[in-house]
N, C-alpha and C positions, 0 to 999 in steps of 0.2 A: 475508474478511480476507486470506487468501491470494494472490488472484488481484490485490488492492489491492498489497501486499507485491512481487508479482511484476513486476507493470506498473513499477511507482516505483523496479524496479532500474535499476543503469547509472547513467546522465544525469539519470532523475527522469521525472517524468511532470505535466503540469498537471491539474489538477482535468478539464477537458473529455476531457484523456484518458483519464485514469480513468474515467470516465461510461462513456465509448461502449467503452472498453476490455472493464471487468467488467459490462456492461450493467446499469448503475443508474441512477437520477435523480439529480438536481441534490443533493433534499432528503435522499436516504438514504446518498450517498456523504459529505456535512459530518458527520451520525453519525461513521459507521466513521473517517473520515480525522481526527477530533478523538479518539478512543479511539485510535487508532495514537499520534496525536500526545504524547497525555498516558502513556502508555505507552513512548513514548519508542521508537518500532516503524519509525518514519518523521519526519525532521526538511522543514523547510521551506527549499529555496535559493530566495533571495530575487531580483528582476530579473524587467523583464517579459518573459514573463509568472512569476510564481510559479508552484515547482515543489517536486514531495514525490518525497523522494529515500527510500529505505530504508538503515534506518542498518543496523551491523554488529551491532547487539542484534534489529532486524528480520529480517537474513539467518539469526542462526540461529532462531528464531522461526519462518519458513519454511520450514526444513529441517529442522526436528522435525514441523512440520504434516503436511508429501509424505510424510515418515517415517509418521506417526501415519492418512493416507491410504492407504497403499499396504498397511496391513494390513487396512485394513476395507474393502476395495477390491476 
């Protein structure tokens, strides 16, 4: 979820990017990026192609994660 979070910073990321990004498949990145979605972790900017952007409730999200990593780390 992290690595999703991180990719989708900036500009956004399309789905194919994310794939090859966090190396997932097609079928287990729609999982995770619909739990982001409904979570409200990562919004959708719309135009082709579609793009998952991380919103500002995503970024800290991911800064308590690196946080919550760098102790168990």
């Amino acid at each position: 979820m992290a690595s999703i979070l991180s990719v989708c910073q900036g500009d956004g990321a399309s789905k194919t990017q994310v794939v090859y990004q966090v190396n997932l498949n097609f079928h287990t990145v729609n999982r995770h990026l619909d739990l982001l979605l409904e979570k409200a972790l990562i919004e959708i900017l719309n135009g082709p192609p579609k793009r998952y952007k991380t919103t500002s409730k995503g970024e800290k999200a991911l800064e308590c994660l690196k946080k919550i990593e760098a102790i168990y780390c």
